[in-house]
C-alpha positions, 0 to 999 in steps of 0.5 A, spaced: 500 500 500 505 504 501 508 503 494 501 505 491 501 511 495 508 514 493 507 511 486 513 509 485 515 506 479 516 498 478 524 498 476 525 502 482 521 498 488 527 492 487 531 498 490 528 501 495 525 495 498 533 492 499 535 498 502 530 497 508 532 490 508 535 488 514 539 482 519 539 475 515 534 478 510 539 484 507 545 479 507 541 474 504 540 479 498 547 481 498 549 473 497 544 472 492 547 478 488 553 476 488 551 469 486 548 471 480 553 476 478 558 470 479 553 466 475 553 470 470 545 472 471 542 478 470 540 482 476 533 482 479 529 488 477 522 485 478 518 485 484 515 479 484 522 475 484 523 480 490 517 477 493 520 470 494 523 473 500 517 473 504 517 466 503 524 465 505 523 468 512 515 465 513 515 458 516 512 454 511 505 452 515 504 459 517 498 460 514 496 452 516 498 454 523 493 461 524 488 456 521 488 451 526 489 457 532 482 460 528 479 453 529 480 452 536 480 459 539 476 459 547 475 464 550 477 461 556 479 466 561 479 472 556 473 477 557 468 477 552 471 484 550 479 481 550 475 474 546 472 478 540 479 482 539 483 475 538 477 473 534 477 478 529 485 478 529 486 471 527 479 472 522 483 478 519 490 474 518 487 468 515 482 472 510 477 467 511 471 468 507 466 464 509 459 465 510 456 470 517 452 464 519 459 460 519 462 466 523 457 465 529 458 459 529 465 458 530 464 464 536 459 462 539 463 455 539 469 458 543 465 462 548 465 460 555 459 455 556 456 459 560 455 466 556 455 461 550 448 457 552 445 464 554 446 467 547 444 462 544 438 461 547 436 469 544 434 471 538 440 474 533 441 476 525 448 479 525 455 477 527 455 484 531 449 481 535 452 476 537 457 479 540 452 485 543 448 480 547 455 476 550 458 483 552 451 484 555 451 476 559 457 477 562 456 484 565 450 481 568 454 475 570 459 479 573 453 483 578 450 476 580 457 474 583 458 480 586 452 481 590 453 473 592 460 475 594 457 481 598 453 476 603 458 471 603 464 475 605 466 473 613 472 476 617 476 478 624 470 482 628 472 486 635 467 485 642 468 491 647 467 487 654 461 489 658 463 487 665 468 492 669 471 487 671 474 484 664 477 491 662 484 494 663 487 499 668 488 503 662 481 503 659 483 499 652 479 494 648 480 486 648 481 484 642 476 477 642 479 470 637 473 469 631 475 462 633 473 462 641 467 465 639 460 460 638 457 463 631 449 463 631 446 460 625 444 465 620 436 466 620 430 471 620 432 472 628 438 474 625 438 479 620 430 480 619 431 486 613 434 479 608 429 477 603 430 473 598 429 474 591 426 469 589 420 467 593 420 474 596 421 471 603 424 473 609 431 470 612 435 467 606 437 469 600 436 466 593 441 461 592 439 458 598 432 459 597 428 452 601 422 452 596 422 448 590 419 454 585 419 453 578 419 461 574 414 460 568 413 466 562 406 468 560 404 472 553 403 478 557 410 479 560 408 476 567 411 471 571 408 465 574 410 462 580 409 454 580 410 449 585 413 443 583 409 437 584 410 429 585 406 425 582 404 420 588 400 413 587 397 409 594 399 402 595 391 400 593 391 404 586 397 400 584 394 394 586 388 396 583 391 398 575 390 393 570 396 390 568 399 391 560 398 386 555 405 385 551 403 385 544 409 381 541 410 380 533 405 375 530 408 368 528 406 365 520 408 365 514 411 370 511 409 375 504 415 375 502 422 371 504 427 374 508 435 372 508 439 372 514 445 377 513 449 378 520 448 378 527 448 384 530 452 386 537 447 386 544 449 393 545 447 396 538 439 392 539 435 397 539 439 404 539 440 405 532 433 400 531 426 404 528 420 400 531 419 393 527 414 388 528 409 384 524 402 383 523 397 379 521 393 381 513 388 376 511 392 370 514 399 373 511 404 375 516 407 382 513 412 387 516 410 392 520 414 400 521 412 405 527 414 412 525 413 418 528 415 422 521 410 420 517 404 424 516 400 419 514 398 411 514 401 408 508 401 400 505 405 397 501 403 398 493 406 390 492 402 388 499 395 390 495 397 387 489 399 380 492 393 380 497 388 383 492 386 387 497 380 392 494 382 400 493 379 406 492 380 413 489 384 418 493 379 423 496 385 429 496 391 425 491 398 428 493 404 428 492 410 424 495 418 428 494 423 424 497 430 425 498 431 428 491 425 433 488 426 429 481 423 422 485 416 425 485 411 419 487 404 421 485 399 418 490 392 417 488 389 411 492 387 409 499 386 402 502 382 400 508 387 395 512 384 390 516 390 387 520 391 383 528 397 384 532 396 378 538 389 380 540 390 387 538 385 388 532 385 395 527 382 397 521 385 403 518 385 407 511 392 407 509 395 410 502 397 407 497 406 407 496 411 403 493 416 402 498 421 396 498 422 397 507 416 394 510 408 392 508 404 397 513 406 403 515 403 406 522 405 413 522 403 420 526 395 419 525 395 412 528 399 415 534 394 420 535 388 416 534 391 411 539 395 416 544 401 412 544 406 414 549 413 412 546 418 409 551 426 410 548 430 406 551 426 399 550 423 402 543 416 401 546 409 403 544 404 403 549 396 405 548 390 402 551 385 398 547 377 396 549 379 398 556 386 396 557 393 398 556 397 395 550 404 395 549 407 394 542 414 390 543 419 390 537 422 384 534 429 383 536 434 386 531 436 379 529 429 378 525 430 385 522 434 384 518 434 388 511 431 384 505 433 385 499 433 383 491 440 384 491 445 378 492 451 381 491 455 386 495 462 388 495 468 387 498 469 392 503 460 391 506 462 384 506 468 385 510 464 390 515 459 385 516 465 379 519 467 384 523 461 386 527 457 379 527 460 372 530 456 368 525 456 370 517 453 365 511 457 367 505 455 365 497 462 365 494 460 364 486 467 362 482 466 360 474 465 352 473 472 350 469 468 346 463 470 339 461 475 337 457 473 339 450 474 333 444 479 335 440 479 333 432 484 329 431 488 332 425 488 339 430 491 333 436 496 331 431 499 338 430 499 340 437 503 334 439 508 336 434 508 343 437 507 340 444 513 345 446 510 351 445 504 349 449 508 348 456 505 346 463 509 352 465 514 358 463 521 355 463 525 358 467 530 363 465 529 369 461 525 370 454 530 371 448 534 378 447 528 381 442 529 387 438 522 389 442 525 390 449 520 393 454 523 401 455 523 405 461 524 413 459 524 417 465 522 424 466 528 429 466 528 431 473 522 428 476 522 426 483 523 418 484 517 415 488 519 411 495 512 408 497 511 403 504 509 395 502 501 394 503 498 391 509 496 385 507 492 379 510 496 372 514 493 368 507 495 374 502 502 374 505 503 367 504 500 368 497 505 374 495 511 369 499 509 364 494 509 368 488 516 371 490 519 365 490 516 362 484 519 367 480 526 368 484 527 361 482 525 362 475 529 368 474 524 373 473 525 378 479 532 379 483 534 382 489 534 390 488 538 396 493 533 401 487 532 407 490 525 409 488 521 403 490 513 401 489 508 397 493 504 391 490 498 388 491 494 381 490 490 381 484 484 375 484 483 371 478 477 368 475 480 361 478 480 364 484 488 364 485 490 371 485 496 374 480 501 379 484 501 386 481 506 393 483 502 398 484 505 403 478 501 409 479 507 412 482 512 411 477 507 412 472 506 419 473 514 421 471 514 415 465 514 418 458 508 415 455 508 411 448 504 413 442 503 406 440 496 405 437 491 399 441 487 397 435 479 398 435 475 392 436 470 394 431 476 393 425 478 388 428 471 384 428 470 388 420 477 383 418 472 376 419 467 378 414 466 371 411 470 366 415 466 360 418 472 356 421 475 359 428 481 358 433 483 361 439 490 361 442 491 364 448 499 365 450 501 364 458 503 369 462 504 374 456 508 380 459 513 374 462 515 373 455 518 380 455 525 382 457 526 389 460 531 393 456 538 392 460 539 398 464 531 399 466 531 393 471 532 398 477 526 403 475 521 396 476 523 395 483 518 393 488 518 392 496 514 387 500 515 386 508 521 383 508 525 385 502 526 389 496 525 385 489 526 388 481 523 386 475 527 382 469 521 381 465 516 386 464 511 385 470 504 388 470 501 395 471 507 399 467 504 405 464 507 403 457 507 396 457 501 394 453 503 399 448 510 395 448 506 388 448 502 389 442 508 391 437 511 385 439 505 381 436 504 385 431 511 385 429 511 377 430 505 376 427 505 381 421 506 377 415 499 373 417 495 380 419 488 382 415 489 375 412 488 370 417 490 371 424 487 378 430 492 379 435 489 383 440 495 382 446 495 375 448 490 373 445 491 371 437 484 369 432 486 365 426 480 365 421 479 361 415 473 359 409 475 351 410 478 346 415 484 344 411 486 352 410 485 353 417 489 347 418 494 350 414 494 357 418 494 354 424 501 351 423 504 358 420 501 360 426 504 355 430 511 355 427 512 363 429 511 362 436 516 356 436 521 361 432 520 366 436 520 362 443 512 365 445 508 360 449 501 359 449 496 356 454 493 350 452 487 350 457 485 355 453 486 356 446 480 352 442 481 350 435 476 350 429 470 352 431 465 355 428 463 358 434 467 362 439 467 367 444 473 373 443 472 379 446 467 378 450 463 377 444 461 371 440 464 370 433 461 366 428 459 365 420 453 369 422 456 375 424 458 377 431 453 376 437 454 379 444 455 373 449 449 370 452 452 370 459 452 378 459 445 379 457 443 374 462 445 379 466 443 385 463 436 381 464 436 380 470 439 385 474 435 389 478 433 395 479 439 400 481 437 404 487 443 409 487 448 412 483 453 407 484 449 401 482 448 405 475 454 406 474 455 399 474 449 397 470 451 402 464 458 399 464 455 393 463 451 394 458 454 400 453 460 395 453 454 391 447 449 396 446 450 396 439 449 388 438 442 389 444 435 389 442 433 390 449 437 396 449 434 404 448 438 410 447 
């Protein structure tokens, strides 16, 4: 500001700001020009490179540090007034902008509870209100402890002797000891003009005022003072009350099936819990919710549909918006509900509403009719029916568990619902490996003189120095990551131990002292085995990118036109079959608990190495590309018009993976079909099909009920939405 006010120029701020430096800030800037003179730099003559300075001699969290002192400012012994200055202070340094309703609240939130619970009891628009009515509190608080302190004050006190006998020659006083002095109790006797101000007696003061009085308010500005009383019952009208019936949940068969998921906690019962029960409707037992937030009685539009219960015309149809305004229910019909709990009969109109969390809904206009009285604790409902009390007993929470058509959850609900419950059932779907196929005997001949090239498993040592090796280019200059290992599991790390000694013994990785270090993780396949993977993420950030092209499915699938034979070879372990170039091995390295490995071959989860696994087959395979053979990674499509030219193909095929010493997997690879499944698509003759396994599921996928579930639904079907009927734009 001083710098806008005298109009200085910019080429001469520079200057004028380094004669005002002084101590380590004026030698810093003597250094720096030395420095760059002896550099061969150009000075400083802009005021934004100056400004570099205020970050030098700043602690690097001082703005994080004024926010934490702002958030948990108190007042504490302060005064309001002292209070009000720090909070302004700090709110200045921080240049918080916030909302005034965030001001109060975070100044209200460090005043003395005792000033703050009075202020908010009043009524305030503005910031400065609220910092009036706390100075006006504390001024009124300060008066009540100084009134206090007058009636409570004691000291020393002087007795003259009355008797001649007890006074001295010289005529002094005797000074008497408060303590040899018996006290007489503070009474009406004793001080008769004392008067409490609270039930404007006589003889005591407020704070000890004997009457239990409690001060009401009226309209008209008055007060009302009332005796507290206790509500007492005799010995006979206790004896004489009629006892409460327990109406527990009815028993039979259910509307609709329930699935056990999880037992909870005892403690978590029914704190947490709405009022669940059951009832009784025309024989079927149905699911029953007590809540005080619905405004009208509500059943279930599945409920009525099932049990064909009769419906009538809504006398005012309304409208339901629930947590979103767009998800708008029109309710136009009511039902007549004749339903029993034990032997508590009811008949009630009730709204028709889909709703999946009970059948029957007793909402405010049932409690007002039956002047239930709620009990908190036990989450009971207590009324009286022909004449005597009921009280409605909730289910226990073991019995009301949510029911849903969803059968899938995820890994982290299914790992919450272990770790509160003692006894969990879990359905673990895994893929039925299909029986071993017949093979046609001409294709078993060639894969007997080709048997090498289909192994058990990858021998060992490393794949043939090819032209294609995978590189790994570095950023200039970037920061190499050092991340921790993953916290795994006792069975995940017996996993992981046995995939390191696997691939030692193989060669594939070594001991490394790389400096920058990435973790990994278990990855499960679809054998239910689990494939070891780095977490890349971090070096793949100061990688530099391929531009290598990934070729497109649909001119991949526009290659097969007229082809009716097909076989599928599916290479074992694909980037295991690749060597990194020599020199890059550190670049790979990993760390697990008990030591740190690199990568020889390339491994999964670099940036580039997809890019680096398609040139190679493209390179492998370029002679038979658009012929008769797709490569889409490690997976090759061999297509023919006839089996004895697609036996031809598959041998050219067959001799270039010998040659270059790439290994396929025999499990599964299929051989001339007519019909084969790539891609997740079905190929044949015909045309290319979706699979039916993925339109079973779009089928059968129920209704997604969040954002999520949407999400998971539109991947699945925007993957063959060109090859789907069903599906609409």
């Amino acid at each position: 500001m001083i710098l806008e006010f005298k109009e200085i120029k910019p080429d001469r701020i520079v200057k004028l700001v380094a004669i005002k430096l002084k101590k380590n800030a004026s030698l810093w800037w003597e250094n720096l020009k030395r420095t760059r003179l002896r550099e061969g730099r150009s000075k400083i003559v802009s005021w934004e490179k100056m400004k570099e300075l205020q970050r030098k001699y700043l602690p690097e969290q001082y703005k994080q540090e004024l926010f934490l002192k702002l958030h948990r400012i108190q007042q504490n012994q302060l005064t309001v007034e002292e209070y009000v200055a720090e909070f302004e202070q700090l709110s200045l340094k921080c240049d918080m902008v916030e909302s005034e309703e965030n001001t109060i609240a975070r100044f209200l939130e460090g005043l003395q509870p005792a000033i703050g619970n009075v202020v908010q009891l009043q009524s305030y628009w503005t910031f400065q209100d609220v910092v009036n009515l706390a100075l006006k509190v504390e001024k009124q608080q300060k008066k009540a402890k100084m009134v206090q302190n007058r009636w409570s004050n004691k000291g020393e006190f002087k007795e003259k002797s009355s008797s001649k006998d007890d006074a001295n020659s010289s005529g002094q006083t005797r000074v008497i000891d408060t303590n040899q002095i018996v006290k007489k109790p503070i009474n009406a006797a004793n001080y008769p003009a004392r008067k409490c101000f609270k039930c404007h007696g006589f003889g005591h003061i407020a704070s000890s005022c004997p009457n239990r009085r409690v001060i009401t308010m009226l309209q008209d500005d008055e007060q009302e003072w009332a005796e507290d009383r206790e509500e007492e019952q005799s010995g006979q009208e206790v004896a004489n009350s009629p006892v409460p019936t327990l109406l527990t949940a009815d028993e039979g068969p259910l509307l609709v099936i329930q699935r056990l998921l999880k037992n909870q906690k005892e403690e978590l019962l029914q704190r947490h819990s709405l009022f669940r029960t059951r009832c009784t409707v025309q024989g079927k037992v149905c699911q029953v919710i007590v809540d005080s937030g619905s405004c009208e009685n509500v059943v279930s539009s599945s409920m009525v549909d099932k049990l064909q219960l009769k419906t009538e015309k809504h006398p005012n149809p309304y409208k339901l918006a629930w947590i979103q305004k767009e998800n708008v229910v029109k309710v136009t019909k009511r039902c007549l509900v004749n339903f029993s709990i034990g032997t508590y009969k009811e008949q009630l109109w009730c709204d028709v509403v889909p709703m999946d969390a009970c059948h029957l809904l007793l909402g405010r206009p049932w409690q007002y009719d039956r002047q239930t009285i709620h009990d908190g604790t036990k989450n009971t409902y207590t009324f009286n029916y022909d004449g005597s009390p009921m009280v409605l007993v909730p289910l226990e929470e073991e019995n009301t568990t949510k029911t849903t058509e969803e059968l899938l959850i995820s890994y982290s609900q299914c790992r919450k619902a272990m770790q509160e419950s003692t006894i969990s059932y879990i359905l673990v779907v895994k893929e039925v490996v299909p029986a071993a196929v017949t093979i046609h005997p001409r294709v078993q001949e060639l894969l007997q003189e080709f048997c090498d090239v289909f192994p058990e498993e990858i021998l060992a040592g490393l794949p043939p120095a090819r032209e294609i090796q995978h590189e790994i280019e570095l950023i200039p200059g970037a920061m190499l990551p050092n991340r921790p290992p993953y916290r795994l599991r006792p069975d995940e790390y017996e996993h992981l131990q046995l995939q390191i000694e696997d691939l030692l013994s193989k060669g594939f990785i070594k001991p490394s002292v790389s400096p920058c270090t990435v973790p990994v993780l278990l990855v499960p396949k679809k054998d239910g085995s689990y494939r070891m993977c780095m977490d890349s993420r971090a070096m793949n950030k100061i990688t530099v990118r391929y531009r290598f092209s990934i070729p497109r499915m649909d001119d991949l699938f526009d290659q097969l036109h007229g082809a009716k034979v097909f076989s599928k070879i599916d290479l074992r372990s694909g980037y295991h079959q690749i060597r990194l170039r020599e020199g890059d091995e550190w670049k790979t390295a990993f760390k697990v608990q008990d030591g740190l490995y690199e990568w020889t071959v390339m491994p999964f989860g670099l940036s580039n190495a997809p890019s680096t696994f398609m040139r190679l087959m493209n390179q492998v395979f370029q002679p038979f590309l658009c012929k008769f053979v797709v490569v889409y990674f490690d997976d090759i499509l061999i297509f023919s018009e006839n089996i004895e030219e697609h036996l031809q193909h598959i041998r050219l095929v067959l001799c270039k993976l010998r040659e270059q010493k790439l290994y396929g997997h025999i499990g599964k690879s299929k051989f001339l079909d007519s019909k084969i499944e790539f891609l997740g698509f079905v190929v044949s003759a015909s045309g290319i099909e979706a699979d039916p396994r993925k339109i079973e599921a779009i089928v059968n996928w129920p209704t997604p009920q969040s954002f999520t579930e949407v999400r998971r639904f539109h991947g699945l079907a925007s993957f063959t939405e060109d090859l789907l009927k069903i599906l609409a734009p």
